[in-house]
DSSP file (Angstrom, degrees, kcal/mol; ACC not computed):
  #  RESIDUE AA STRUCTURE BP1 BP2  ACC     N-H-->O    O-->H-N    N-H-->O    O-->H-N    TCO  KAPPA ALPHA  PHI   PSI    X-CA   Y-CA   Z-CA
    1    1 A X              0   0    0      0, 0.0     5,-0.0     0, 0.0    67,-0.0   0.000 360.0 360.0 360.0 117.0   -4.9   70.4  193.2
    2    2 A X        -     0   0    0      1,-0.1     4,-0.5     4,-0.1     5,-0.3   0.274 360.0 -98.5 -42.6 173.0   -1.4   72.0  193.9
    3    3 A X  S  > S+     0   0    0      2,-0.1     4,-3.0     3,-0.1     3,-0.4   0.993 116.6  47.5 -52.5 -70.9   -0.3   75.1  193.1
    4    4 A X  H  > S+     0   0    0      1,-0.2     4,-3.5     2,-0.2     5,-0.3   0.956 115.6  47.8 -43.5 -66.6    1.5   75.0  190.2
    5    5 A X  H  > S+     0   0    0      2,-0.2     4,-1.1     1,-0.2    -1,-0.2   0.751 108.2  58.2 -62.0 -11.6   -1.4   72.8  188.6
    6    6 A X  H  > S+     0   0    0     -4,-0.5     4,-2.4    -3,-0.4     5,-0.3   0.921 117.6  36.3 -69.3 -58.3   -4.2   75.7  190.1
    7    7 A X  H  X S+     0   0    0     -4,-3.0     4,-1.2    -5,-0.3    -2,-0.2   0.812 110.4  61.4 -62.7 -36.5   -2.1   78.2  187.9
    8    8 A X  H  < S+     0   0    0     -4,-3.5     4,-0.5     2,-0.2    -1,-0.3   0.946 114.6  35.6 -12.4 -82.2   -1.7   75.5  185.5
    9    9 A X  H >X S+     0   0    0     -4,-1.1     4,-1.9    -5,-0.3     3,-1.6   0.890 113.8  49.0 -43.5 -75.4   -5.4   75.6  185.1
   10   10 A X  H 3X S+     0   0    0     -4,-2.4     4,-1.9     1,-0.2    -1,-0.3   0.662 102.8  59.4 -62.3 -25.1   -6.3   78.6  185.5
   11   11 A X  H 3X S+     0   0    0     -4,-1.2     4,-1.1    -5,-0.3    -1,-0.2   0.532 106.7  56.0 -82.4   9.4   -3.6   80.0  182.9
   12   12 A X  H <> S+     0   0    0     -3,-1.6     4,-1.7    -4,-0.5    -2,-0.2   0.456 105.7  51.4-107.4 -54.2   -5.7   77.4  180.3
   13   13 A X  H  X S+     0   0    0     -4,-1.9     4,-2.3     2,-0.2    -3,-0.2   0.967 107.9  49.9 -77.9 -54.9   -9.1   79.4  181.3
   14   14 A X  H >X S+     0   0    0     -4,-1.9     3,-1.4     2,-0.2     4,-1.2   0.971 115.6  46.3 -73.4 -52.8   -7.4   83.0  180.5
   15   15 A X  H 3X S+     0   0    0     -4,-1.1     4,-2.3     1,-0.3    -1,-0.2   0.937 108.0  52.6 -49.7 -43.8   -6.2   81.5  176.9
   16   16 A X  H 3X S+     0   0    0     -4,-1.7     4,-1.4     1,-0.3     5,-0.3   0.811 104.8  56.3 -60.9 -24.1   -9.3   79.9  176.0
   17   17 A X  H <X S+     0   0    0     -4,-2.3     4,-2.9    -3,-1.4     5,-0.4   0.840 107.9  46.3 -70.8 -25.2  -10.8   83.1  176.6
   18   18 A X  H  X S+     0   0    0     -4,-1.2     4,-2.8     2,-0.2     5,-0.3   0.936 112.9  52.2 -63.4 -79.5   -8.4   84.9  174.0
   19   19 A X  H  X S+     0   0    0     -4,-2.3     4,-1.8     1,-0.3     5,-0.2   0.588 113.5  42.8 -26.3 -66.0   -9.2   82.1  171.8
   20   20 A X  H  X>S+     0   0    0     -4,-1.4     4,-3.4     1,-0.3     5,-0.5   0.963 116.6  44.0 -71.1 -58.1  -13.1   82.8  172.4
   21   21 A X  H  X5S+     0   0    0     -4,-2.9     4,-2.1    -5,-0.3    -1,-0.3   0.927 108.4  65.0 -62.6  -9.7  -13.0   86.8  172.1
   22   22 A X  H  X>S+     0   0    0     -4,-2.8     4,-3.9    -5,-0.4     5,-0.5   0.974 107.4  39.4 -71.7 -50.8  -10.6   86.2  168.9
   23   23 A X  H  X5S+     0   0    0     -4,-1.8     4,-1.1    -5,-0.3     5,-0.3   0.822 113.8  51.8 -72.5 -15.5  -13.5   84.6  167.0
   24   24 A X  H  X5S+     0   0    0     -4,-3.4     4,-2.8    -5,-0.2    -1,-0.3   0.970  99.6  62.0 -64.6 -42.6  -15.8   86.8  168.2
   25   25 A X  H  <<S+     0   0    0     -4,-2.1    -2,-0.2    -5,-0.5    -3,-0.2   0.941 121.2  26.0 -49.6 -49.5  -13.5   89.5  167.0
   26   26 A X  H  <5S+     0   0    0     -4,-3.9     3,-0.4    -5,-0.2    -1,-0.3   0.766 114.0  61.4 -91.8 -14.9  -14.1   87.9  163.3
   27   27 A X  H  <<S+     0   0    0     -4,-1.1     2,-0.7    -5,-0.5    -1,-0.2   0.954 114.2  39.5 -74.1 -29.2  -17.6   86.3  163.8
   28   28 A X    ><  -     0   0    0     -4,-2.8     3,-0.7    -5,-0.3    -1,-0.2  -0.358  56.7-176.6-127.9  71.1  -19.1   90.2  164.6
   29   29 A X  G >  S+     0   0    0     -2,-0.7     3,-2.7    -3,-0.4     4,-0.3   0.556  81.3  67.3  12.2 -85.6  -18.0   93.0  162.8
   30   30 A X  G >  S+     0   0    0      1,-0.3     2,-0.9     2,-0.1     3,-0.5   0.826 112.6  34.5 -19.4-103.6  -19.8   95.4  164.7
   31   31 A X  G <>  +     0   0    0     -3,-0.7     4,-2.4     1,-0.3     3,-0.4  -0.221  69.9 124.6 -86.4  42.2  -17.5   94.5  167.8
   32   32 A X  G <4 S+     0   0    0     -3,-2.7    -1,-0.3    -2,-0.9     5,-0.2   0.785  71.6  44.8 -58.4 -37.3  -14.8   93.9  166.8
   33   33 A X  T <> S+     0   0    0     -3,-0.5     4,-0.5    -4,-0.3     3,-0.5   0.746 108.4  62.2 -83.9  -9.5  -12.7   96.3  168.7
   34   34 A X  H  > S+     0   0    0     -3,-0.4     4,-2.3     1,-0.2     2,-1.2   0.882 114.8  30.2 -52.5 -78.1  -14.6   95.3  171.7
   35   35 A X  H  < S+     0   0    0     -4,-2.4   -10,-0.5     1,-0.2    -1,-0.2  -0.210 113.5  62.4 -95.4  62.1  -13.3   91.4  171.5
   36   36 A X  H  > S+     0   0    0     -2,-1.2     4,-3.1    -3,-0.5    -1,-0.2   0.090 108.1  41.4-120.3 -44.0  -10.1   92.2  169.9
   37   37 A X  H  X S+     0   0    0     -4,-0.5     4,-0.6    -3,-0.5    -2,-0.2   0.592 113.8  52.0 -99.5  -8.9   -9.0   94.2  173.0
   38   38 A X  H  X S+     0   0    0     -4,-2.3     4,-1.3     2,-0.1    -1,-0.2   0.859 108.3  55.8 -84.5 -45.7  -10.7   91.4  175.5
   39   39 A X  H >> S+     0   0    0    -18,-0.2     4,-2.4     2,-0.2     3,-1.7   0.986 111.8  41.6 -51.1 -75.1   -8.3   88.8  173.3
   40   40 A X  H 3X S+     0   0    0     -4,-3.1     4,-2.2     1,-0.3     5,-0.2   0.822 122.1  43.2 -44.2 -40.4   -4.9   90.9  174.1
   41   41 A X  H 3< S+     0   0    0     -4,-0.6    -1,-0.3     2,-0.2    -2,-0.2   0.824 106.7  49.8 -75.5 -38.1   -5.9   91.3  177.4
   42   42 A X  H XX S+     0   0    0     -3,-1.7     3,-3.2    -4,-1.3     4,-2.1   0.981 114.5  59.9 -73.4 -51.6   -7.2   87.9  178.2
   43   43 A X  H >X S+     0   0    0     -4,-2.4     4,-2.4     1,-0.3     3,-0.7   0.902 110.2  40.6 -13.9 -80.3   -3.2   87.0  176.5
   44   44 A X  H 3X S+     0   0    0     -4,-2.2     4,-0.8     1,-0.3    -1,-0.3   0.598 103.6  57.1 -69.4  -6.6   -1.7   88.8  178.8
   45   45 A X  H X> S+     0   0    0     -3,-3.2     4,-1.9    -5,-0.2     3,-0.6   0.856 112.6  56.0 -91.6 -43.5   -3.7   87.9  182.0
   46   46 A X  H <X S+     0   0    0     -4,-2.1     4,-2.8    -3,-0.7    -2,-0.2   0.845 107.7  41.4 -46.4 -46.7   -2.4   84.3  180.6
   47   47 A X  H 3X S+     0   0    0     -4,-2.4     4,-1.4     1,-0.2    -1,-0.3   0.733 107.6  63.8 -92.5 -20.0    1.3   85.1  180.5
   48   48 A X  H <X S+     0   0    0     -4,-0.8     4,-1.0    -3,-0.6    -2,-0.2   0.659 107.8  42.6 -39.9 -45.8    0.8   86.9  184.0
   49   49 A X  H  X S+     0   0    0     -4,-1.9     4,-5.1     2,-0.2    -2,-0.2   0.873 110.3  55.6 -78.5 -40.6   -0.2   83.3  185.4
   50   50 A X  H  X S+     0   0    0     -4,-2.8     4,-0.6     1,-0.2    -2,-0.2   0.943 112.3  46.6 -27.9 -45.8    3.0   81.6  183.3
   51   51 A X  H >< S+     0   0    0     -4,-1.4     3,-1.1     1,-0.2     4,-0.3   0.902 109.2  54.7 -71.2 -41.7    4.7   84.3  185.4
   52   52 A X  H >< S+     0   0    0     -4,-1.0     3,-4.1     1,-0.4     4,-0.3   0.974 105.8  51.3 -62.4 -60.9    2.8   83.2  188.9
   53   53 A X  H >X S+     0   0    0     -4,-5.1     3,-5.4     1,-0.3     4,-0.9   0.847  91.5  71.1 -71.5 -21.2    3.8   79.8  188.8
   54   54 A X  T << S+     0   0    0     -3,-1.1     4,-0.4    -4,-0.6    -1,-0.3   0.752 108.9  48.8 -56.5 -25.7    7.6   80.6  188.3
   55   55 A X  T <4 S+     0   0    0     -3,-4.1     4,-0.5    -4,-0.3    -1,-0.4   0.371  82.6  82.1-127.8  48.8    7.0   81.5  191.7
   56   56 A X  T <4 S+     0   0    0     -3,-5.4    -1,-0.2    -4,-0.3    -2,-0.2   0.748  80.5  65.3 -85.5 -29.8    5.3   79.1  193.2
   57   57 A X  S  < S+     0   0    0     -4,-0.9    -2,-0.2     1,-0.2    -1,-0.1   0.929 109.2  47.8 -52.1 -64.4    8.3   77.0  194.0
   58   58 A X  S    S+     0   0    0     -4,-0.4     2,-0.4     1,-0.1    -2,-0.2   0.535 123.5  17.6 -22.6 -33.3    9.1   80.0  196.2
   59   59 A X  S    S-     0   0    0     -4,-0.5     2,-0.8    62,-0.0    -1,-0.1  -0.993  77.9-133.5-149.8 142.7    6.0   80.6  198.0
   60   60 A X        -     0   0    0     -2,-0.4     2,-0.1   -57,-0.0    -4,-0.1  -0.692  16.1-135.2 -99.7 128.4    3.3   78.3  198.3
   61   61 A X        -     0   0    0     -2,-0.8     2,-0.1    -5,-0.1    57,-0.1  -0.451   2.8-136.3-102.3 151.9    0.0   79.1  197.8
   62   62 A X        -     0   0    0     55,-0.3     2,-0.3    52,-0.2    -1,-0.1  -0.526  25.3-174.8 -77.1 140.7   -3.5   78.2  199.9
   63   63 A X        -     0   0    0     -2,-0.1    51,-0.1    54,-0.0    50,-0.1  -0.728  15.8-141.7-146.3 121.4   -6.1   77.2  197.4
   64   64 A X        -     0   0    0     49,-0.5     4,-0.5    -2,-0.3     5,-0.0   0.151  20.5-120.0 -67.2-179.7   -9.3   76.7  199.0
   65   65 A X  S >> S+     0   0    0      2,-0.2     4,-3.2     1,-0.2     3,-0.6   0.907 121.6  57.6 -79.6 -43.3  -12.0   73.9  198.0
   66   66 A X  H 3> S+     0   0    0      1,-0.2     4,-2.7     2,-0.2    -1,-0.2   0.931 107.1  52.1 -59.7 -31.0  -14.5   77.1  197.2
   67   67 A X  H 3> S+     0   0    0     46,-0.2     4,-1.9     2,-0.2    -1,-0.2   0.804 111.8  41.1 -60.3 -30.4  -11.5   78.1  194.7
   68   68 A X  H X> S+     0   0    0     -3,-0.6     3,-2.4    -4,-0.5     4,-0.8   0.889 112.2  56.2 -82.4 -65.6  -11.4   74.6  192.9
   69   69 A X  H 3< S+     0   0    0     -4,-3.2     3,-0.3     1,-0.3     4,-0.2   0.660 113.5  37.7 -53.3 -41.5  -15.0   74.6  192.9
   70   70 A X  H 3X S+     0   0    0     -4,-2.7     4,-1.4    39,-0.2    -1,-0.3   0.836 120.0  49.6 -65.3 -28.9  -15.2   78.3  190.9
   71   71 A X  H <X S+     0   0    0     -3,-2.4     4,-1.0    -4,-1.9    -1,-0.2   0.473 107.2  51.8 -89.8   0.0  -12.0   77.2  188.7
   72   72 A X  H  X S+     0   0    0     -4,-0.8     4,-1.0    -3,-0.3    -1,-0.3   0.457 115.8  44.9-109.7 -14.1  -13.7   74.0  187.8
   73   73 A X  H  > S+     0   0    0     -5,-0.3     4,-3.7    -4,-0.2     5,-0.3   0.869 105.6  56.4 -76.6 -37.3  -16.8   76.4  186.8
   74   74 A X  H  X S+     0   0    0     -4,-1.4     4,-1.5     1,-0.3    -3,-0.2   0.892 103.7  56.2 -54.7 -53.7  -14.9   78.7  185.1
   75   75 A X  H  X S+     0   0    0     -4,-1.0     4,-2.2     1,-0.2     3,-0.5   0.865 109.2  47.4 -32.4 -66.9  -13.7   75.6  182.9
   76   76 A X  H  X S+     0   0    0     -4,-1.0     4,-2.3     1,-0.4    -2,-0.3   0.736 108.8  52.3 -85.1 -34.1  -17.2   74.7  182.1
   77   77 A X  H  X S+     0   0    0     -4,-3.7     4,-2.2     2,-0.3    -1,-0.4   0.867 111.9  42.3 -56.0 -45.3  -18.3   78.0  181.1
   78   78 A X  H >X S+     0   0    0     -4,-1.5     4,-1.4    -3,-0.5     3,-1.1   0.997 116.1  51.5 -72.0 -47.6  -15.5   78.8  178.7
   79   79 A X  H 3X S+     0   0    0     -4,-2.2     4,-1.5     1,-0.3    -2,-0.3   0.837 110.8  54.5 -78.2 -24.8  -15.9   75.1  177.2
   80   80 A X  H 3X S+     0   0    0     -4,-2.3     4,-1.1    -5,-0.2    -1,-0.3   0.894 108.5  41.1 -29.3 -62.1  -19.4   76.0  177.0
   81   81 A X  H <X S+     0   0    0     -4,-2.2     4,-0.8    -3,-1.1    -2,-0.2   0.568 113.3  57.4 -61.7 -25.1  -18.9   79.2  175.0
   82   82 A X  H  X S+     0   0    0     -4,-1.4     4,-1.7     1,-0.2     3,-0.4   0.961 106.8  45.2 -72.2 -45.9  -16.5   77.3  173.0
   83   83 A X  H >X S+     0   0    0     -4,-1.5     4,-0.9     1,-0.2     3,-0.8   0.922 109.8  56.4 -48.3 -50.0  -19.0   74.6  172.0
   84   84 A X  H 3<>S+     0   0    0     -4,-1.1     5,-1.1     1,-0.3     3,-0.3   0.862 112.6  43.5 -93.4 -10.6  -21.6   77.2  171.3
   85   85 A X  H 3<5S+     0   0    0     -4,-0.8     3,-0.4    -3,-0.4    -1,-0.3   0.843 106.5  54.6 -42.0 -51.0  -19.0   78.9  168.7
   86   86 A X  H <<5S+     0   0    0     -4,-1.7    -1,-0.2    -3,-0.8    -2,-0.2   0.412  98.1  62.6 -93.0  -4.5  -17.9   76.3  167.2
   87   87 A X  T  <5S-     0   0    0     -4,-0.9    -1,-0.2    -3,-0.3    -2,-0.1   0.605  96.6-136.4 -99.6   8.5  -21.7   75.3  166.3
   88   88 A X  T   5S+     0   0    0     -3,-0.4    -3,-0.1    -4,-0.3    -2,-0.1   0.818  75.0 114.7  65.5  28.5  -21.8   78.8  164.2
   89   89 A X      < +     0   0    0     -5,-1.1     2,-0.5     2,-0.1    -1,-0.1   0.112  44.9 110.7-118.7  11.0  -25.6   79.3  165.9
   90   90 A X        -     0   0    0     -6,-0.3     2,-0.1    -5,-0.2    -2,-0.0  -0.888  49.6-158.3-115.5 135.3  -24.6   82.6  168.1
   91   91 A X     >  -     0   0    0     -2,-0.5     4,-2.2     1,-0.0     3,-0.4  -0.351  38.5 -93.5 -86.6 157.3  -25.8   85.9  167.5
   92   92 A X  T  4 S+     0   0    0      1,-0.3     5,-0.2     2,-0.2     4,-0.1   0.824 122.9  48.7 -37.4 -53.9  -24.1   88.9  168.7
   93   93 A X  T >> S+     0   0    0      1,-0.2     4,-2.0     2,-0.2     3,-0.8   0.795 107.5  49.9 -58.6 -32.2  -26.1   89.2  171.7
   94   94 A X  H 3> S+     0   0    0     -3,-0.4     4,-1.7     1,-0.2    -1,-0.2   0.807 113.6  51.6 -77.5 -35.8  -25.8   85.5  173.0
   95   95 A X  H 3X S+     0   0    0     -4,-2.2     4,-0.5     2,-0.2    -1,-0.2   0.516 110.2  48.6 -88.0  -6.2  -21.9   86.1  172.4
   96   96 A X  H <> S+     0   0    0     -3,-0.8     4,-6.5    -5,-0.2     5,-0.3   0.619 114.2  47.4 -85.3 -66.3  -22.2   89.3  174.5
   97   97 A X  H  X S+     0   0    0     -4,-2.0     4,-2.0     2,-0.2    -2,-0.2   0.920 110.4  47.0 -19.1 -81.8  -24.0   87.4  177.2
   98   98 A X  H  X S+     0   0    0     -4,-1.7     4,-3.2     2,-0.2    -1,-0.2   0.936 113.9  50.2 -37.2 -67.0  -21.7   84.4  177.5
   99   99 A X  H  X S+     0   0    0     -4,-0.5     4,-2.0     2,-0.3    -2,-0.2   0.836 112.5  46.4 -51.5 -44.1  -18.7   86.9  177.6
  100  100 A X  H  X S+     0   0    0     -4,-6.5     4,-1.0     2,-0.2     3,-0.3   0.982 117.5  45.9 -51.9 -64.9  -20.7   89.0  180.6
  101  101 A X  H >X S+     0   0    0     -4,-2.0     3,-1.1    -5,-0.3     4,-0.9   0.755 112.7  55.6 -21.5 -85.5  -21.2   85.5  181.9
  102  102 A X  H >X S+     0   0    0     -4,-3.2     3,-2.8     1,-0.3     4,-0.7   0.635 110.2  37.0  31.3-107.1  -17.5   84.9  181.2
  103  103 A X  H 3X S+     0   0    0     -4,-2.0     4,-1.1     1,-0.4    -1,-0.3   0.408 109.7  58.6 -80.5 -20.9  -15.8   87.4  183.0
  104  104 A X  H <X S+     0   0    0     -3,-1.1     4,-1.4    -4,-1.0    -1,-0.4   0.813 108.7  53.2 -89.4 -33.4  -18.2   87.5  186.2
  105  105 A X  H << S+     0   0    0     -3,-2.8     5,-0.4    -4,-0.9    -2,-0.2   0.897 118.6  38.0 -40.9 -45.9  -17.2   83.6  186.7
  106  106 A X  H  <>S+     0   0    0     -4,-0.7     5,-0.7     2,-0.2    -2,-0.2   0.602 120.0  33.3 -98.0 -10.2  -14.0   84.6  186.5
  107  107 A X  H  <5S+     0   0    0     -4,-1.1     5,-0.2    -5,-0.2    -3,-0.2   0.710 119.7  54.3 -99.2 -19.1  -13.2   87.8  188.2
  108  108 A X  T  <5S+     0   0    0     -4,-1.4     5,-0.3    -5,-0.3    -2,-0.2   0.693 122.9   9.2-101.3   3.5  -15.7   87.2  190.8
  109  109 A X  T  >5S+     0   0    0     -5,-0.2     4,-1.0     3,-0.1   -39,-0.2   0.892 117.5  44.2-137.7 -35.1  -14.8   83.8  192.1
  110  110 A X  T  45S+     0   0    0     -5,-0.4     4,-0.2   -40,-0.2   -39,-0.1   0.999 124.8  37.9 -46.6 -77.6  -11.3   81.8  191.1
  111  111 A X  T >><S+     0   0    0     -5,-0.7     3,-4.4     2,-0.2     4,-1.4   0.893 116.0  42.7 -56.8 -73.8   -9.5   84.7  191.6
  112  112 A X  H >> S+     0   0    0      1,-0.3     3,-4.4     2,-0.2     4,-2.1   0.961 117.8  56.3 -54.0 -60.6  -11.1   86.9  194.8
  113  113 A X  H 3X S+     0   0    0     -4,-1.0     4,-1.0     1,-0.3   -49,-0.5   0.718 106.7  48.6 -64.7  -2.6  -11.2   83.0  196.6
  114  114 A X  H <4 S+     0   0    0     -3,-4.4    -1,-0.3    -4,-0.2    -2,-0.2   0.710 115.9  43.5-102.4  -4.6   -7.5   82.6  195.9
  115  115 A X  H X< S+     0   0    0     -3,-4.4     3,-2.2    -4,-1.4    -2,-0.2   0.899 101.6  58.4 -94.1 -26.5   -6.7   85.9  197.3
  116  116 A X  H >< S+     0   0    0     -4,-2.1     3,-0.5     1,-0.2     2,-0.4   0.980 111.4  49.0 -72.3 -56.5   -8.7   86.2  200.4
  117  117 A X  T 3< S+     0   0    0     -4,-1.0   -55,-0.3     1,-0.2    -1,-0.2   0.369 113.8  46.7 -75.3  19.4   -6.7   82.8  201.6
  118  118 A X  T X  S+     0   0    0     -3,-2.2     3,-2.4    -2,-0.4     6,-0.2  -0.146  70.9 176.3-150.4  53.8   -3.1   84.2  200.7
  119  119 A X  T <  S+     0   0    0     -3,-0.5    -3,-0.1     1,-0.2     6,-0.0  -0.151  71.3  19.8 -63.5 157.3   -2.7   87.9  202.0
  120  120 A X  T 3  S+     0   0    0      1,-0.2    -1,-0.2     2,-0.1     3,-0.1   0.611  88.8 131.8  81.2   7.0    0.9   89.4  201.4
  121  121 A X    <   -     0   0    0     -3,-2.4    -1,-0.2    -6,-0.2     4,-0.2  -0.729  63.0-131.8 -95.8 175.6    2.1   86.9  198.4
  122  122 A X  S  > S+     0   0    0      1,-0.2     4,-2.2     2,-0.2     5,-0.2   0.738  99.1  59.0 -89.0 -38.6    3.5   88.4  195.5
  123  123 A X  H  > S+     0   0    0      1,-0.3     4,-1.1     2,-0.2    -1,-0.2   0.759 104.7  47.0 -71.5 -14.0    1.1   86.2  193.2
  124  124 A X  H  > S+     0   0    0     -6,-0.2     4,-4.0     2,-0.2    -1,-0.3   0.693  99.6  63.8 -81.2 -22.8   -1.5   87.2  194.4
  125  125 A X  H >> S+     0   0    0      1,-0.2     4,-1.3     2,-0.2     3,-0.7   0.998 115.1  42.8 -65.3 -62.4   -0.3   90.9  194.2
  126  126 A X  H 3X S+     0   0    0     -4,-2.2     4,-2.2     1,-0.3    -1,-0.2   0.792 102.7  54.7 -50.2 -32.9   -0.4   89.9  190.5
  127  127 A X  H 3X S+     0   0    0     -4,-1.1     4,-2.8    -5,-0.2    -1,-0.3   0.917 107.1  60.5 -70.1 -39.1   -3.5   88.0  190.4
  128  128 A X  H <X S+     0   0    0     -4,-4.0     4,-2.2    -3,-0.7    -2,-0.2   0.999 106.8  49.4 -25.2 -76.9   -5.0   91.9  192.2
  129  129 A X  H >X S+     0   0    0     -4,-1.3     4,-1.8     1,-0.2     3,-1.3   0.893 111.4  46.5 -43.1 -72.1   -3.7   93.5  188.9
  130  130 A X  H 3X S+     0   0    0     -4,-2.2     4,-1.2     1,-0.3    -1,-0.2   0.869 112.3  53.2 -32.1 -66.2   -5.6   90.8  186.7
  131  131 A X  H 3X S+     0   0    0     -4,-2.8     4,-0.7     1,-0.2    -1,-0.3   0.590  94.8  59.1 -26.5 -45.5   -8.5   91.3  188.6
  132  132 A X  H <X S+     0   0    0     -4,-2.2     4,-3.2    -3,-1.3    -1,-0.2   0.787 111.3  48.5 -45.9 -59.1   -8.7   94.9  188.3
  133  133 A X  H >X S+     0   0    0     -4,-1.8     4,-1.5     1,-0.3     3,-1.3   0.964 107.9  57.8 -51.7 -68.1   -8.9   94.0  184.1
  134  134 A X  H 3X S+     0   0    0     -4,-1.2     4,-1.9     1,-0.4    -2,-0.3   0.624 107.4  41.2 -86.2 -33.7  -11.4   91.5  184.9
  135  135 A X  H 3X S+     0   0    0     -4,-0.7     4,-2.6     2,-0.2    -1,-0.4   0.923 115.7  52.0 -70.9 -47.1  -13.8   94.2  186.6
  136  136 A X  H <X S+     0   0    0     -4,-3.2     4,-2.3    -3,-1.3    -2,-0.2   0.805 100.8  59.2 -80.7 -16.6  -13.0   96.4  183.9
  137  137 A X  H  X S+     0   0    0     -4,-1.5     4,-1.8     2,-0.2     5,-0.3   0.928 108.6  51.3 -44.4 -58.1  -14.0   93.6  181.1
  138  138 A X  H  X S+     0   0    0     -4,-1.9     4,-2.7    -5,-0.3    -2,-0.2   0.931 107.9  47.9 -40.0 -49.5  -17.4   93.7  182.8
  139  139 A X  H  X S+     0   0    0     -4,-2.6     4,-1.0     1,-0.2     5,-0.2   0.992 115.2  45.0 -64.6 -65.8  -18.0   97.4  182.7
  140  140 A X  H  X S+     0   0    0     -4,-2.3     4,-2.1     1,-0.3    -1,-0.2   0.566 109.6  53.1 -85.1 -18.8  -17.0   97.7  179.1
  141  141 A X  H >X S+     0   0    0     -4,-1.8     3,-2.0     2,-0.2     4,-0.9   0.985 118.5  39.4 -66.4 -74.9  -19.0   94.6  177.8
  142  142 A X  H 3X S+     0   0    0     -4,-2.7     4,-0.6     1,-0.3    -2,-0.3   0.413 109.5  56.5 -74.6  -0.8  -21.9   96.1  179.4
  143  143 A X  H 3X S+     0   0    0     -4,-1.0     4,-1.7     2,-0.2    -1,-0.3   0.738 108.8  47.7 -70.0 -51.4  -21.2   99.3  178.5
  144  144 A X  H <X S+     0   0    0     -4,-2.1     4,-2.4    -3,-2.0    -2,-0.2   0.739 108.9  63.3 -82.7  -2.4  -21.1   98.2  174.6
  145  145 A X  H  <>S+     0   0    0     -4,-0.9     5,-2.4     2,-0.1    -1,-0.2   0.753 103.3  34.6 -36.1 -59.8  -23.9   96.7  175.3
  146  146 A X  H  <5S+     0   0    0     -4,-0.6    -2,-0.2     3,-0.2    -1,-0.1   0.398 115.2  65.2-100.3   6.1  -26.2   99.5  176.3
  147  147 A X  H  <5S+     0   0    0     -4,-1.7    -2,-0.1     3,-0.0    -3,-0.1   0.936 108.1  35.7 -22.3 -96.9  -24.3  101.5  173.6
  148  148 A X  T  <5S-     0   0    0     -4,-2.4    -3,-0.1     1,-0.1    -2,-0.1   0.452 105.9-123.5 -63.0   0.7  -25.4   99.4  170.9
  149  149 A X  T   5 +     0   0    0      1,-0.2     2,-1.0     2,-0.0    -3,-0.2   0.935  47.8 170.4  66.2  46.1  -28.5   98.9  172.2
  150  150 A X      <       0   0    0     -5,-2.4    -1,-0.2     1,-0.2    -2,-0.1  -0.819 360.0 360.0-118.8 110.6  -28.0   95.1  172.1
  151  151 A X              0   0    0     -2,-1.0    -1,-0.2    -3,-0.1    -2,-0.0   0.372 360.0 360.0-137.0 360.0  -30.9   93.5  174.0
């Protein structure tokens, strides 16, 4: 997989998570402001990859086999979560779950493997910034989590 088509890919994975935290936002009242503010975010981690490939003609980027293999997870996990949406059978918790699930696919493994093989690029500097969200998606899931007492 080139570059361009990595970023391609992977800017695919961050909408389809907006998509996912938007219907959560309406399927669950109760947290809404939780997966409202994971939707904008996952948005903007999207348009943040648009940005990345613009400069991949400019710099080319390593993407290791351990990188396809996580972005090729990542895939299956969001089309996972979409399928189990779309069958109108998930409870709050199972959609908190999924989302923990989510965001630990994706912040701990696409991402970290494409930076550890590309110190000093400027996309990567961005894909740092994204990351940073993606840790802080974790905390705050599991945070409203032991909030709401949702076990």
């Amino acid at each position: 997989m080139e570059s361009f088509e990595t970023l391609e890919t992977c800017r695919k994975i961050e909408e389809k998570c907006a998509v996912i935290y938007w219907e959560c936002s309406r399927l669950f009242p109760e947290a809404t402001d939780l997966f409202r503010d994971l939707a904008i975010e996952e948005e903007n981690h999207a348009v943040i990859l648009k940005l990345a490939r613009t400069y991949v003609k400019y710099e080319k980027l390593h993407v290791s086999p351990i990188a396809l293999e996580h972005i090729r997870e990542a895939e299956q996990a969001v089309e996972a979560m979409l399928e189990a949406l779309k069958s109108g059978a998930l409870a709050l918790k199972q959609a908190l779950e999924m989302s923990l699930a989510l965001e630990q696919s994706t912040g701990e493994s696409y991402l970290r493997d494409m930076m550890t093989g590309n110190p000093g690029s400027e996309i990567i500097a961005k894909l740092q910034e994204m990351l940073a969200d993606e840790g802080s998606h974790i905390e705050r899931i599991q945070a409203f989590i032991e909030k709401q007492g949702v076990r």
